[in-house]
C-alpha positions in Angstrom: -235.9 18.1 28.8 -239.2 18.8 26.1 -239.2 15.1 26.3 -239.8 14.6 30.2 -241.9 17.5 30.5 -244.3 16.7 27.9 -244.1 12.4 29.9 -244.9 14.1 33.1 -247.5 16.4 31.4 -249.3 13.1 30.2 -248.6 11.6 33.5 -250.0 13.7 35.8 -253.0 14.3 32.7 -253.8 10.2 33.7 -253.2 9.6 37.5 -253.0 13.0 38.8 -250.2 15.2 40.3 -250.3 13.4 43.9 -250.6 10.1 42.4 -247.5 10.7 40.0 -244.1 9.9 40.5 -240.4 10.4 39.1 -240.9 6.7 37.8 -243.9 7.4 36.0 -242.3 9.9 33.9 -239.2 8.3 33.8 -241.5 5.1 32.7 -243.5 7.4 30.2 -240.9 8.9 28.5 -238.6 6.0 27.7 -235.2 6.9 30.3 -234.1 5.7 33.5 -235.1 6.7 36.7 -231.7 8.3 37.7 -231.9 10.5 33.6 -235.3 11.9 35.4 -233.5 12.3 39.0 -230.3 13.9 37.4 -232.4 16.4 34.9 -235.4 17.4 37.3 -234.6 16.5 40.9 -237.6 16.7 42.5 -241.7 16.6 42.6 -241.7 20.2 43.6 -239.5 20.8 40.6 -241.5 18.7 37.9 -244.5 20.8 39.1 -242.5 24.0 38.9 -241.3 22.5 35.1 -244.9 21.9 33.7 -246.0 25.5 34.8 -242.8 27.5 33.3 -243.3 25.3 30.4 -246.8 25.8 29.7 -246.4 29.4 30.5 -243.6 30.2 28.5 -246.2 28.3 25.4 -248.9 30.6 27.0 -246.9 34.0 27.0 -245.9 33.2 23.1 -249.7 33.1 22.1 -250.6 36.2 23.7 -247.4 37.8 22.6 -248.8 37.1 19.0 -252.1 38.9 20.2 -250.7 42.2 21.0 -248.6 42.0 17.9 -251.8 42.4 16.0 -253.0 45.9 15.0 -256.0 46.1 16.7 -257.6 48.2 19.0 -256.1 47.4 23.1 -260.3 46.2 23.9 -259.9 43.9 21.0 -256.6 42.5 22.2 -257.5 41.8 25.4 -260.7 40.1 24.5 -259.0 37.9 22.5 -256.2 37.2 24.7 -259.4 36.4 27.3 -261.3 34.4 24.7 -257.2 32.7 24.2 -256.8 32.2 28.1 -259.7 30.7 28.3 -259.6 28.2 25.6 -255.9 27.1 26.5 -256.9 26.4 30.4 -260.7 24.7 29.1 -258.9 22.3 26.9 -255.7 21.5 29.0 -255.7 18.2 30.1 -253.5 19.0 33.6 -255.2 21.7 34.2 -258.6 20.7 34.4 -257.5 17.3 35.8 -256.3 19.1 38.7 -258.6 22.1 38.9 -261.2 19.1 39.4 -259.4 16.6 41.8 -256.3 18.6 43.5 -257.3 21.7 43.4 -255.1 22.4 46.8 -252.2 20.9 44.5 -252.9 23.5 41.7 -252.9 26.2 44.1 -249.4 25.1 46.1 -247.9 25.3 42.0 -249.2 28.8 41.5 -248.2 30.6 45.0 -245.1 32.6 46.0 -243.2 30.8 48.2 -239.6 30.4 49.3 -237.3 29.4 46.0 -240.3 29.2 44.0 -241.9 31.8 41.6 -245.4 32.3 41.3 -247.4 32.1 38.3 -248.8 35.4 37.9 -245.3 36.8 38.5 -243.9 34.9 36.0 -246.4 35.5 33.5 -245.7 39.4 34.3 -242.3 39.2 33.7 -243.2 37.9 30.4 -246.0 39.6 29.5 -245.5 43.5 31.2 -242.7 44.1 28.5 -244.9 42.7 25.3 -247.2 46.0 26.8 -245.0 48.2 27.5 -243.2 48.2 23.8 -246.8 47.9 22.8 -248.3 50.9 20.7 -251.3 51.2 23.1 -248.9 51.6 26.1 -249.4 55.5 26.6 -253.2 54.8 26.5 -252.4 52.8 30.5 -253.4 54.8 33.5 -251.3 51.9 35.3 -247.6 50.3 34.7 -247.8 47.5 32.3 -246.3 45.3 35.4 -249.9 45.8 37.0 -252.2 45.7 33.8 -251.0 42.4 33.4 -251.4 41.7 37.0 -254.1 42.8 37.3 -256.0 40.8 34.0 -254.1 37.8 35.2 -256.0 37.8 38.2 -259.4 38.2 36.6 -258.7 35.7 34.4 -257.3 33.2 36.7 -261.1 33.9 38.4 -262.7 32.8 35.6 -260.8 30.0 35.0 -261.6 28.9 39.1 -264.6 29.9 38.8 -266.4 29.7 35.0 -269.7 30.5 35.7 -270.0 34.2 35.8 -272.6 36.9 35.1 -270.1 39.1 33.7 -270.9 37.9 30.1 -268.6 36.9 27.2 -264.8 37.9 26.2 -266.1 41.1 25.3 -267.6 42.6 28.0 -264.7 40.8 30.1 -261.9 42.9 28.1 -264.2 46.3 28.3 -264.2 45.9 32.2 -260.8 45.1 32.2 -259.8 47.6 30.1 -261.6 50.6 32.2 -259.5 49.6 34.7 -256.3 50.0 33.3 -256.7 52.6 30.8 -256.5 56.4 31.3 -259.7 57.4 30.6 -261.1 58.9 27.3 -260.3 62.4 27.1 -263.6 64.7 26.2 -263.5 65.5 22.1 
């Protein structure tokens, strides 16, 4: 499966999503048409495919972040400064971003059958906060600090040009959102 995801990664990376088919990737990565059919089934699917894929490579980094012993504004930022990064130099993404953004947006949605994307990186990430030790420090569940970054980040990543300045002042806004605030000393 690695094998037809990363075919159809480099596929829709050259023609597009619209403009790629089944064959392409069946093409791409060296199988028959009817190996692609059996093992993804659909366009819908393929779409669906990429995104768990590159999510599930997503989640790990950031999982690796909040391992760190650091202070939760520094984690964030990072995980920001990560996010980012990972979405500036991903070939799909910013293909589609640029030329199908309607495309992008039908991938990422809720909809009948299919999960969307900031629900399943919640699912993944919610827990990595929850266990983490700056949990008790959230004035929110971990379900919708993680929501709720996702969301500003997924902004920034539609939207890049912001007056809201770096990674760092990113994280501190995002953070006195979610955090209880600072008890008086």
């Amino acid at each position: 499966m690695e094998r037809l995801i990363q075919a159809a990664m480099e596929c829709v990376a050259a023609y597009g999503y619209r403009k790629t088919s089944l064959s392409d990737v069946a093409a791409r990565a060296g199988v028959s048409r009817a190996t692609v059919y059996r093992a993804i089934g659909s366009k819908d699917r393929l779409g669906e495919l990429i995104v768990r894929h590159e999510g599930a490579r997503f989640i790990e980094e950031v999982r690796r972040i909040f391992a760190a012993d650091v202070p939760p504004e520094e984690q964030i930022a990072a995980a920001v400064e990560f996010a980012l990064e990972f979405t500036s130099g991903h070939d799909v993404l910013q293909r589609m971003l640029m030329e199908e953004p309607e495309e992008l947006f039908t991938m990422l949605i809720e909809r009948p059958g299919h999960t969307a994307f900031i629900t399943f990186l919640t699912e993944g990430m919610a827990p990595l906060l929850a266990a983490g030790p700056h949990a008790h420090l959230l004035r929110v569940a971990p379900e919708q600090a993680v929501e709720f970054t996702t969301r500003v980040v997924l902004s920034l990543i539609a939207h890049p040009t912001t007056t809201l300045g770096g990674s760092r002042e990113i994280a501190r806004f995002i953070w006195a959102a979610i955090a209880r605030p600072a008890s008086p000393a």
